[in-house]
C-alpha positions as CSV (number, residue, x, y, z in Angstrom):
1,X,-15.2,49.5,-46.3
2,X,-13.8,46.4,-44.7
3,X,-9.8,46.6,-44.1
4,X,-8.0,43.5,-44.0
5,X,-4.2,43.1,-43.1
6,X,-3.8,39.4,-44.2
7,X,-2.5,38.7,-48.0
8,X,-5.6,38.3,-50.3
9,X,-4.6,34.9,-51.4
10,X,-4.3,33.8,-47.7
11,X,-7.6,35.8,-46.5
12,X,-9.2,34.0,-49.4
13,X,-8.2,30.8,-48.3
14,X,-9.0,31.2,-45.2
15,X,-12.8,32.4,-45.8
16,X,-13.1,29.8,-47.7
17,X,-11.7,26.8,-45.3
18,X,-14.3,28.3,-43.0
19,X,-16.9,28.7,-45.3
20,X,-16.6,24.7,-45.9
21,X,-16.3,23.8,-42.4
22,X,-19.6,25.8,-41.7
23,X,-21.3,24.0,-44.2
24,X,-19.9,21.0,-43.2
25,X,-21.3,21.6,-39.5
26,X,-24.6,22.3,-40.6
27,X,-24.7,19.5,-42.8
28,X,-23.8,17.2,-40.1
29,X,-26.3,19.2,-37.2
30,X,-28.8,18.6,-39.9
31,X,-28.4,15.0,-40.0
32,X,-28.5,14.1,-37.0
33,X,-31.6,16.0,-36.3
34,X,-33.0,14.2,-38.9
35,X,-31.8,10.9,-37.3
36,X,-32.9,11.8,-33.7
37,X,-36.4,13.0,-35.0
38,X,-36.5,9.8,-36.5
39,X,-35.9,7.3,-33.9
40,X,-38.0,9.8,-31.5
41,X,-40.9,8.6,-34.3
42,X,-40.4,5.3,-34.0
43,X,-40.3,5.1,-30.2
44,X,-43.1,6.8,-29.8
45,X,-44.7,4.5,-32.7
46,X,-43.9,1.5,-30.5
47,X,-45.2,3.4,-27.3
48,X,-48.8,3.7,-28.8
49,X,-48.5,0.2,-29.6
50,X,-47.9,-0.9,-26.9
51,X,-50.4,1.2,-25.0
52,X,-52.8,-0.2,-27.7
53,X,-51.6,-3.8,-26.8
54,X,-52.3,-3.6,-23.0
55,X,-56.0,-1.9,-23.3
56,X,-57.0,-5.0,-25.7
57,X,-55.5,-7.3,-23.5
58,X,-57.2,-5.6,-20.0
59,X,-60.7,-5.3,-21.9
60,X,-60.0,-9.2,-22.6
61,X,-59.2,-9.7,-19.4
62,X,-62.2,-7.9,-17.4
63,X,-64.8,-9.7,-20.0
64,X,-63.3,-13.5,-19.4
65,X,-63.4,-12.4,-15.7
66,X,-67.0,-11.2,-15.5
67,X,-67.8,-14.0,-17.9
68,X,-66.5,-16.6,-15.3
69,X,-68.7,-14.2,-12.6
70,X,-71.5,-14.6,-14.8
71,X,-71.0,-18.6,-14.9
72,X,-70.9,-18.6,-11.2
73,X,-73.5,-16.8,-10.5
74,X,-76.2,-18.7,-13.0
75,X,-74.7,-22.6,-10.7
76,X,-75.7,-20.6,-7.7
77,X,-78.8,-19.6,-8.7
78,X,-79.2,-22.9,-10.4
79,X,-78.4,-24.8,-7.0
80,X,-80.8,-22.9,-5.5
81,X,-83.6,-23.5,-7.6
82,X,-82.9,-27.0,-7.2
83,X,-82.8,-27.2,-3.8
84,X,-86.1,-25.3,-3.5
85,X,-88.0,-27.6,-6.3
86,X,-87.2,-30.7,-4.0
């Protein structure tokens, strides 16, 4: 059995006022857990996207690029045959 020196009424108070402020704590911990886990969501949302983002953009990139190669290449070769029909 648990002894206790205090007055009951103050022991009981006092129990309780920690019992609340524990409660409180963990209600508090809880939310901003919540919150964190929440914005650590979203930023990682916005980090795919933007990962998404720059691979269309570099695969629009490299095909204008060897389109413009491609171009270049058929004037050459289109020089060429005209220089070697005359």
């Amino acid at each position: 059995m648990p002894v206790f020196k205090m007055d009951r009424d103050d022991l009981f108070d006092s129990l309780i006022r920690n019992h609340l402020y524990v409660s409180l704590y963990r209600s508090f911990v809880a939310s901003l857990t919540s919150e964190n886990a929440a914005r650590m969501a979203s930023m990682e949302a916005a980090e795919k996207h933007i990962n998404d983002r720059l691979d269309e953009l570099k695969r629009i990139y490299n095909e204008e690029r060897q389109d413009q190669i491609t171009s270049e290449l058929l004037d050459i070769i289109a020089g060429f045959e005209t220089l070697t029909q005359q």
